[in-house]
N, C-alpha and C positions, 0 to 999 in steps of 0.2 A: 147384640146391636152390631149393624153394618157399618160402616165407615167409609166414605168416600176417598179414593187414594188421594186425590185433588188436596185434602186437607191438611195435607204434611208438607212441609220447609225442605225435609233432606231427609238422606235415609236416618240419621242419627237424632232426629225431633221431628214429632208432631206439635203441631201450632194448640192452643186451647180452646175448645169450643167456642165461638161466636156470644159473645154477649147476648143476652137472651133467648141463648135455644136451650128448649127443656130437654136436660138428660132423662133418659131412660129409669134414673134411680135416682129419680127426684126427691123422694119419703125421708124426713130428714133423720128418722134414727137408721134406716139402712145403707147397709154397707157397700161404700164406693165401687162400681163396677172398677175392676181391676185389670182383665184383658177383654179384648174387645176383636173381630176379622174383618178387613174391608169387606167387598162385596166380591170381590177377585176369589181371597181366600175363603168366603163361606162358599163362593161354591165351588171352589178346589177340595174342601175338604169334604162337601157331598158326594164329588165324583169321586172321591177318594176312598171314602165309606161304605159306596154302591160297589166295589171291587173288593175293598176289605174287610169288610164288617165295621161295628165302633171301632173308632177313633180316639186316640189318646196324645197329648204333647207335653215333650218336658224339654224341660230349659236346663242343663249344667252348666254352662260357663264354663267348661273343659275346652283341650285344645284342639284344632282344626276346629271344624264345624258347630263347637263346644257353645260358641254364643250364637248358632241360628236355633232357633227351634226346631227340635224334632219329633216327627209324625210319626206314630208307631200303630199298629193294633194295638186294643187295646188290651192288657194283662201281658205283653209281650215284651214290656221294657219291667223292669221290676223296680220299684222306686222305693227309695231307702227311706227306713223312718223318720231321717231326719226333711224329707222333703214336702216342700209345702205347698197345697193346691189351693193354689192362688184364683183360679175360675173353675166354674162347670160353663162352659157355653149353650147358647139355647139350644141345640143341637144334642146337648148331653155329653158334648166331649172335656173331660179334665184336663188342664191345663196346671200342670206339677213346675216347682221350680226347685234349684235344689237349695237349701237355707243360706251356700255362702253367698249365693245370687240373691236372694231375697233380699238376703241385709242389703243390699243395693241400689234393690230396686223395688225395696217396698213405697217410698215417694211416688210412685210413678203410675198412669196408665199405660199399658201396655198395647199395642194392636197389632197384629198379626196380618201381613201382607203379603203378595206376591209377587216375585220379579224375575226376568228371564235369568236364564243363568245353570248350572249341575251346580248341586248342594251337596252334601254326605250323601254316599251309598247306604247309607242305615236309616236314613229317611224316606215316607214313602212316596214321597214327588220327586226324587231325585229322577228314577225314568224318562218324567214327564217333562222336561229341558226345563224345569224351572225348581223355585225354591222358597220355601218361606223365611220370610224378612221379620223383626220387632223391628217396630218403630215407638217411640215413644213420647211421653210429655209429661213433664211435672203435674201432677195433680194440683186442680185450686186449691185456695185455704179452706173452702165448704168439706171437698170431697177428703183432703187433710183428715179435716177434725171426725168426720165421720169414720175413717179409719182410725183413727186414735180412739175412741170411744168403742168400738165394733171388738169383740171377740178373735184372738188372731185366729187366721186361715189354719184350716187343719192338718196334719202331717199326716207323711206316711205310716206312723206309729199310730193315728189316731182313726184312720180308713181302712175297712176293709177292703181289701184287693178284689 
């Protein structure tokens, strides 16, 4: 699902969808979409794709660059077993976190933006004068509970590479 940049407060929160617009994952035993790319980044990462092949991102929470996301080929970043792939996007790109970031930020929808700016040199927009952004938002109490009822996201340990 796309997301309009328009719908975020500030880099540090997204606002919550509109009182009666249907989510995408509406089915009430499935499991809350958890990242989500405006319409900037879906097609940042097409053009990104069209150069590098699949696409892959992972989130550490390490330092410098540590909490932007980063773009990698994919099979090219090696991600530990303990991490957790929080989305496949429609696209087919996995979207990995590493577990101390999850404990964090498993409340939360996640969405993946673009803003002018150089990000890490290890990511692969950094080039392209810009960078990817999370933005974020508390999940409702719907999308909550369906997470809490849902099978956790699967780990590195539990994916084949």
């Amino acid at each position: 699902m796309t997301t309009p940049t328009g719908d975020f407060e500030s880099e540090g929160g997204a606002l919550p969808p509109p009182a009666g617009t249907p989510a995408a994952d509406t089915a009430a035993d499935a499991p809350p979409e958890r990242v989500r790319l405006t319409d900037e980044g879906a097609r940042l990462v097409a053009r990104l794709a069209e150069t590098h092949g699949p696409l892959m991102f992972h989130q550490s929470g390490g330092c410098c660059d540590g909490s932007s996301p980063m773009c990698y080929p994919r099979g090219e970043f090696r991600v530990g077993a303990s991490d957790v792939l929080l989305e496949t996007l429609p696209d087919g790109t996995p979207f990995w976190m590493s577990a101390d970031q999850y404990a964090y930020w498993k409340h939360t929808v996640l969405t993946v933006d673009v803003v002018a700016g150089r990000g890490s040199g290890f990511s692969l927009e950094a080039p392209e004068g810009v960078r990817f952004l999370l933005r974020s938002r508390v999940m409702t109490e719907e999308e909550s509970a369906r997470a809490e009822a849902a099978p956790p996201p699967p780990t590195g340990a539990e994916v084949a590479p």
